[in-house]
VMD Tcl script that draws the C-alpha trace (Angstrom):
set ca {
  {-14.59 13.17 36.75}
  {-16.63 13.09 33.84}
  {-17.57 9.64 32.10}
  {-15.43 9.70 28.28}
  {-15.20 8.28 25.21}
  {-11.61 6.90 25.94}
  {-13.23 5.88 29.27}
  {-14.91 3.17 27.84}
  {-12.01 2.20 25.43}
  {-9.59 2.20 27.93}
  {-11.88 -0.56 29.69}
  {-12.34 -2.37 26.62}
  {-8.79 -2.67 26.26}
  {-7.89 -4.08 29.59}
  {-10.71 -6.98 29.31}
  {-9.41 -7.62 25.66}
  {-5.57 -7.65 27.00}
  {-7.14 -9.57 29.94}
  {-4.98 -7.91 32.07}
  {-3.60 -4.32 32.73}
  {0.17 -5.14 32.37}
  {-0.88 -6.15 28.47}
  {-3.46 -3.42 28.10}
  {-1.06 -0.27 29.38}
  {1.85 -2.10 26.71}
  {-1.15 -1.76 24.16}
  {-2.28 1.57 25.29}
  {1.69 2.39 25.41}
  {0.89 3.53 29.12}
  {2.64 2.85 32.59}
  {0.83 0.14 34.57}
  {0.66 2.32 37.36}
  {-1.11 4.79 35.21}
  {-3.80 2.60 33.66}
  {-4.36 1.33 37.38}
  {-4.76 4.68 38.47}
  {-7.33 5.48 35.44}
  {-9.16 2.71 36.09}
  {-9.77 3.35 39.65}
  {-10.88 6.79 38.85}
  {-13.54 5.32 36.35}
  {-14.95 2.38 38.94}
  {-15.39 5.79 40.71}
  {-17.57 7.44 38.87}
  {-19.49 4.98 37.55}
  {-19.52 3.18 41.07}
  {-18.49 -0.32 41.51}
  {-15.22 -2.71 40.62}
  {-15.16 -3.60 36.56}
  {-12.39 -6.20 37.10}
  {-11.30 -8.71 39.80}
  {-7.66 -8.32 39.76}
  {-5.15 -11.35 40.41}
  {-2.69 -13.31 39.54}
  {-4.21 -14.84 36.78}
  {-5.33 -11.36 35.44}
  {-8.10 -9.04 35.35}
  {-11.66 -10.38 35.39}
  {-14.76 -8.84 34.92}
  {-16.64 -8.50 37.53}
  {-20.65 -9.21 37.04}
  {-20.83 -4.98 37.17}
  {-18.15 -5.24 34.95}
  {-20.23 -7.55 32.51}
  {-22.86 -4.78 31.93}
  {-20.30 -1.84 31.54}
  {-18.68 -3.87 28.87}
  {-22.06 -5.21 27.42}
  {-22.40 -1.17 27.15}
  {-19.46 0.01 26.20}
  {-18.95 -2.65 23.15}
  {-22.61 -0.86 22.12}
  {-22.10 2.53 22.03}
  {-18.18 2.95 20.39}
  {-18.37 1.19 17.13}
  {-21.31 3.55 16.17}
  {-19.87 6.86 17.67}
  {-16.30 5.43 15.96}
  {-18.99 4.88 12.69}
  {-20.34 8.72 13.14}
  {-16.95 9.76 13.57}
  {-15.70 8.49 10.46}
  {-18.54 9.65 8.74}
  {-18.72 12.96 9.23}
  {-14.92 13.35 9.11}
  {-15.23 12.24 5.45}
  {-17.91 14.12 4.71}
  {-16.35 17.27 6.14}
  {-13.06 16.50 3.81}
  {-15.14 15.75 0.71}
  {-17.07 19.53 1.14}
  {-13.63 21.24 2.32}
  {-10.67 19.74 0.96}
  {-8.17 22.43 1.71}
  {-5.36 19.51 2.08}
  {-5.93 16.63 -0.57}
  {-3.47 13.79 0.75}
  {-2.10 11.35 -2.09}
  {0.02 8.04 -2.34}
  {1.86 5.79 -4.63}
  {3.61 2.59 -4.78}
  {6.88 2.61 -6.77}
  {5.44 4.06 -10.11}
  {6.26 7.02 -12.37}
  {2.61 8.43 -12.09}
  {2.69 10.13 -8.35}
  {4.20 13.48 -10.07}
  {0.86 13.10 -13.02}
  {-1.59 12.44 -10.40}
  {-0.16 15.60 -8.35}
  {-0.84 17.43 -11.51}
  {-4.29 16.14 -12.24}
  {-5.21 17.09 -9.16}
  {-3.59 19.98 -8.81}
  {-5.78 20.86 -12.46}
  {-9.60 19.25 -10.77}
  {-9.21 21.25 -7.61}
  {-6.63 24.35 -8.12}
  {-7.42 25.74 -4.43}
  {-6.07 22.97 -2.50}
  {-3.10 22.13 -0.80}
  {-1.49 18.66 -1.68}
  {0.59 16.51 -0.06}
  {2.17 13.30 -1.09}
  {3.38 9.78 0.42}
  {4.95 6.67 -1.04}
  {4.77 2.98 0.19}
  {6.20 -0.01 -1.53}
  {3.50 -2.07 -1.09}
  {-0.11 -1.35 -2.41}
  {-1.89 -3.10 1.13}
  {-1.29 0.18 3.57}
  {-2.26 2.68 0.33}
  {-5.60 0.95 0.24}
  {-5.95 0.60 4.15}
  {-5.38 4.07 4.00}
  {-7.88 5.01 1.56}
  {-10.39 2.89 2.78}
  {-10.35 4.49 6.53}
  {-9.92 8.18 4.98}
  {-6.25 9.07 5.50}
  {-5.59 9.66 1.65}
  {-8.05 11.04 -1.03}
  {-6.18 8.86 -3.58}
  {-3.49 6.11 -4.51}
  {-1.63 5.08 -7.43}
  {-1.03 1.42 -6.58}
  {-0.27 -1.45 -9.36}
  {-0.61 -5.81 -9.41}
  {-0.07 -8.58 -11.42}
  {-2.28 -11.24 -13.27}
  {-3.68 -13.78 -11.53}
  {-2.30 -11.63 -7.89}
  {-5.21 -8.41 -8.58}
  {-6.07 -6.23 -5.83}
  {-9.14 -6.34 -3.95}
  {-10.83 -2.85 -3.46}
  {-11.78 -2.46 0.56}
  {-15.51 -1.09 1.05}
  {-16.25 1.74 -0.44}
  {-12.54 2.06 -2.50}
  {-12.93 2.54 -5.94}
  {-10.24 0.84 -8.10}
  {-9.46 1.60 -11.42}
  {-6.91 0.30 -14.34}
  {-4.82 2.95 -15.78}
  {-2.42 0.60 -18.00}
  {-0.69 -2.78 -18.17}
  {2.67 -2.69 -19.27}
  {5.42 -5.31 -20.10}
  {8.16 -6.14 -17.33}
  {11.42 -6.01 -18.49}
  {15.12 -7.80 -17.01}
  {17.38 -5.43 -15.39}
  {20.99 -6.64 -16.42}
  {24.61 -5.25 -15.53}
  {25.81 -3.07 -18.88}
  {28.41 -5.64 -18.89}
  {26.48 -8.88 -18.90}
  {26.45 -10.63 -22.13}
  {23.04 -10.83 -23.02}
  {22.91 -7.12 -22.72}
  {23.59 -6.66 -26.13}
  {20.34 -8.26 -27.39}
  {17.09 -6.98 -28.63}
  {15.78 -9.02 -25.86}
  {16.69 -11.73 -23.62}
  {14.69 -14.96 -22.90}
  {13.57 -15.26 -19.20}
  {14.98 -18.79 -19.36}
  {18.28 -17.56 -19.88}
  {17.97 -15.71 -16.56}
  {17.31 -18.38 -14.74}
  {20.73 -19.79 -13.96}
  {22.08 -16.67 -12.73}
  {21.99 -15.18 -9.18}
  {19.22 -12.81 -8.84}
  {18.48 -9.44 -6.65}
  {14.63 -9.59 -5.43}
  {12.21 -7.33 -3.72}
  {11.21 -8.62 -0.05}
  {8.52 -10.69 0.17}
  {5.42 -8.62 1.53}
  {2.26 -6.73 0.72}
  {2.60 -6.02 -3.43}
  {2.75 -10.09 -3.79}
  {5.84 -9.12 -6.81}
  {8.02 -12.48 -5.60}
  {5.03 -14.68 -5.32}
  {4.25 -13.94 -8.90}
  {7.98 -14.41 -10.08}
  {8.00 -17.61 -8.39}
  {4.79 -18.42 -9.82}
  {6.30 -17.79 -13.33}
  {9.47 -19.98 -12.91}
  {7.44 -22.96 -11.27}
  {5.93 -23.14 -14.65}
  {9.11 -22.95 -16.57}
  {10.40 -26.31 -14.37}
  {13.34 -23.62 -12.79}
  {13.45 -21.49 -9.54}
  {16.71 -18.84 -9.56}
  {18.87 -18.83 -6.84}
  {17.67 -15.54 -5.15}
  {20.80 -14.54 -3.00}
  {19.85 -11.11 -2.45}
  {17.04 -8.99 -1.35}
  {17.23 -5.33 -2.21}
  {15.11 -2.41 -3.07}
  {15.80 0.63 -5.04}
  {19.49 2.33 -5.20}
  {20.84 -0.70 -3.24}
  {19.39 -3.48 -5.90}
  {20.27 -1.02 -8.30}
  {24.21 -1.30 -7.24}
  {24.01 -4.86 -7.15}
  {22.83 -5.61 -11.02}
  {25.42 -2.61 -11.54}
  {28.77 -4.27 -9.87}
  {27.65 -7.44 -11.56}
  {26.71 -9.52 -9.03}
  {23.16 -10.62 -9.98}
  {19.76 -9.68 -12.27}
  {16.71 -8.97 -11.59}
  {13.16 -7.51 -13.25}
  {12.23 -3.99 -13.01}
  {8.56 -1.89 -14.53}
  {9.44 -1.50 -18.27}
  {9.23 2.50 -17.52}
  {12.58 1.89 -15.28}
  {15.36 4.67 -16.18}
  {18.17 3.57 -17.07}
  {21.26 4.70 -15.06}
  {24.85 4.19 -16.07}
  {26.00 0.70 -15.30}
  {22.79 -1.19 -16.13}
  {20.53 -1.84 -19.04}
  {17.32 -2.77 -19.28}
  {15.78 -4.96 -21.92}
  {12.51 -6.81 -22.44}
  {11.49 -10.03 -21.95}
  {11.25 -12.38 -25.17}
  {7.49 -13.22 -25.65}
  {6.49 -10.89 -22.54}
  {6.00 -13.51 -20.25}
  {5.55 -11.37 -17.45}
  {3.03 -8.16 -17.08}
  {2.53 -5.43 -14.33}
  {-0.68 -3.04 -14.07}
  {-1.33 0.02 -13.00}
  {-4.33 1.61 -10.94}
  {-5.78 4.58 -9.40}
  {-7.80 4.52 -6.23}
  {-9.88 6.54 -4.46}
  {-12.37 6.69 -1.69}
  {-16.14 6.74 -3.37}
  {-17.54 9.57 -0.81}
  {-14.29 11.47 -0.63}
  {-13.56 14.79 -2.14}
  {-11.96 14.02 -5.68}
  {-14.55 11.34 -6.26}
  {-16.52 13.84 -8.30}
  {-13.40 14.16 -10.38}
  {-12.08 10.45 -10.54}
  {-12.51 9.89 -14.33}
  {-10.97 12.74 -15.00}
  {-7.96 12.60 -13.12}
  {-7.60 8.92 -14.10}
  {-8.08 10.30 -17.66}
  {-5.16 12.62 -17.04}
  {-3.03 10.43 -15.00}
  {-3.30 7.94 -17.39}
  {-2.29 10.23 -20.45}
  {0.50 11.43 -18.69}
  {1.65 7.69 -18.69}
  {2.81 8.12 -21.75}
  {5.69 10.69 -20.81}
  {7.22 7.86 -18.74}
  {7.75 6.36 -22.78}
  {11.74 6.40 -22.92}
  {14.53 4.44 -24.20}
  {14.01 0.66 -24.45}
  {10.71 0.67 -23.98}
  {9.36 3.47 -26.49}
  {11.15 0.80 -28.94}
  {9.35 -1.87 -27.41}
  {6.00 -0.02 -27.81}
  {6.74 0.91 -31.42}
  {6.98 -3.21 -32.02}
  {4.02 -3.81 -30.29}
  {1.04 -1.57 -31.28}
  {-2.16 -1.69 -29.42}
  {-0.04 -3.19 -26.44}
  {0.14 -1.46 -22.83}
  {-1.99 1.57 -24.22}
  {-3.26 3.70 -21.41}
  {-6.73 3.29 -20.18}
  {-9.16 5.97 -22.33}
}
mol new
graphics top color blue
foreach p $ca { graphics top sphere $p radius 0.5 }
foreach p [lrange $ca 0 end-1] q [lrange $ca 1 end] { graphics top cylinder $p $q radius 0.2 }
display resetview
């Protein structure tokens, strides 16, 4: 048997785990199989790596110096790896793989790049959260990301991400069409505040620590009763049973209405990413130029109005 790559990780894993039971559930291989792999590598290399008990498995002082190795030589062939795998992409980018949090800009960036690189197959992905996009992006699994944050709660580019603004915009209250502030111009959050509320979970995108954020200053935290995404929180504002904040670009759908915010207490922003060495990087501006233009045909309803009272507000990035 010839000495691999996955050789030495396999070993890695099993003094990490600190035993084989933990490293094959790791692995997501049989114990019987990882004992059987590991055999065949203290083989060929020609002495025990582990002393194997009941308290685990330990290296062995042979052990000590395959590991010492080992823990050398992968993170730069992992390095070269990702390296020339990037590279590779940025000088052949027959597939161009894109993402996008919950934003009306993944169909504009499509076309952007779509327009930068007409040759090239694209594919698309969404997330909720902006955290896996960047992850993503950062280790070379998407060429670029519409993602989006909120003041005070901005994103952090990962090495070698580059992150750019493409517009902040107003966020607006979702209300049932039967609700009785619905008939208003605009509704003060405060109102809001006594009612029961749908809310997105609590994860990556940081969207209820910022609402929370927002009420602690007001002296008033909504009971928050439900937690719902997209057409289920959608069915709860529109049977009544609660309210809840949505992008001011939200369409409106029978049963619910959306309406802004008095004073616009509350602001979301959007952003393009993409990887610095990857293959639209020599086109970022310009796509963000695009994307960011196309913005504008997201402009409906409530908030066109809004943006025709507020000049010079939420204008897309030049």
């Amino acid at each position: 048997m010839d000495l691999e790559l996955r050789h030495l990780r396999v070993i890695c894993a099993i003094a990490d785990a600190g035993s084989i039971t933990r490293a094959a559930a790791a692995l997501r291989m049989t114990q019987p199989g990882l004992s059987a792999q590991l055999r065949r590598i203290e083989n060929r290399l020609g002495g025990a790596i582990f002393d194997r008990g009941r308290t685990g498995a330990i290296p062995t002082a042979f052990g000590e110096l395959v590991l010492t190795r080992a823990r050398a030589i992968l993170p730069g062939v992992d390095a070269l790896l990702a390296d020339t795998a990037r590279l590779a992409r940025r000088h052949a980018p027959e597939e161009l793989r894109l993402g996008s949090v919950g934003a009306p800009l993944l169909a504009e960036l499509v076309l952007a790049v779509r327009r930068s690189l007409p040759g090239a197959r694209v594919t698309a992905r969404c997330r909720y959260a902006p955290g896996p996009l960047l992850d993503d992006l950062a280790a070379g699994r998407l060429e670029a990301a519409v993602v989006g944050d909120h003041p005070g709660r901005e994103l952090t580019a990962p090495a070698g991400v580059l992150l750019r603004p493409l517009v902040t915009e107003p966020v607006f209250a979702l209300l049932p069409a039967g609700h009785p502030l619905a008939a208003r111009e605009s509704v003060r959050l405060s109102a809001l505040t006594g009612e029961d509320w749908a809310v997105p979970r609590p994860d990556g995108d940081r969207t209820r620590e910022y609402w929370s954020t927002v009420f602690a200053l007001m002296g008033r935290q909504p009971r928050m009763p439900y937690e719902a995404e997209g057409r289920q929180l959608v069915e709860l504002i529109r049977a009544g049973l609660a309210v809840t904040l949505c992008q001011a670009t939200f369409i409106e759908v029978p049963g619910v209405i959306v309406r802004p915010l008095t004073g616009n207490p509350l602001w979301y922003r959007h952003l393009l990413a993409w990887p610095q060495d990857g293959p639209l990087a020599p086109h970022g501006e310009t796509i963000l130029r695009q994307v960011a233009q196309g913005y504008l045909g997201a402009v409906t309803g409530t908030y066109a109005r809004w943006r025709e009272r507020h000049p010079g507000l939420a204008e897309p990035a030049a």
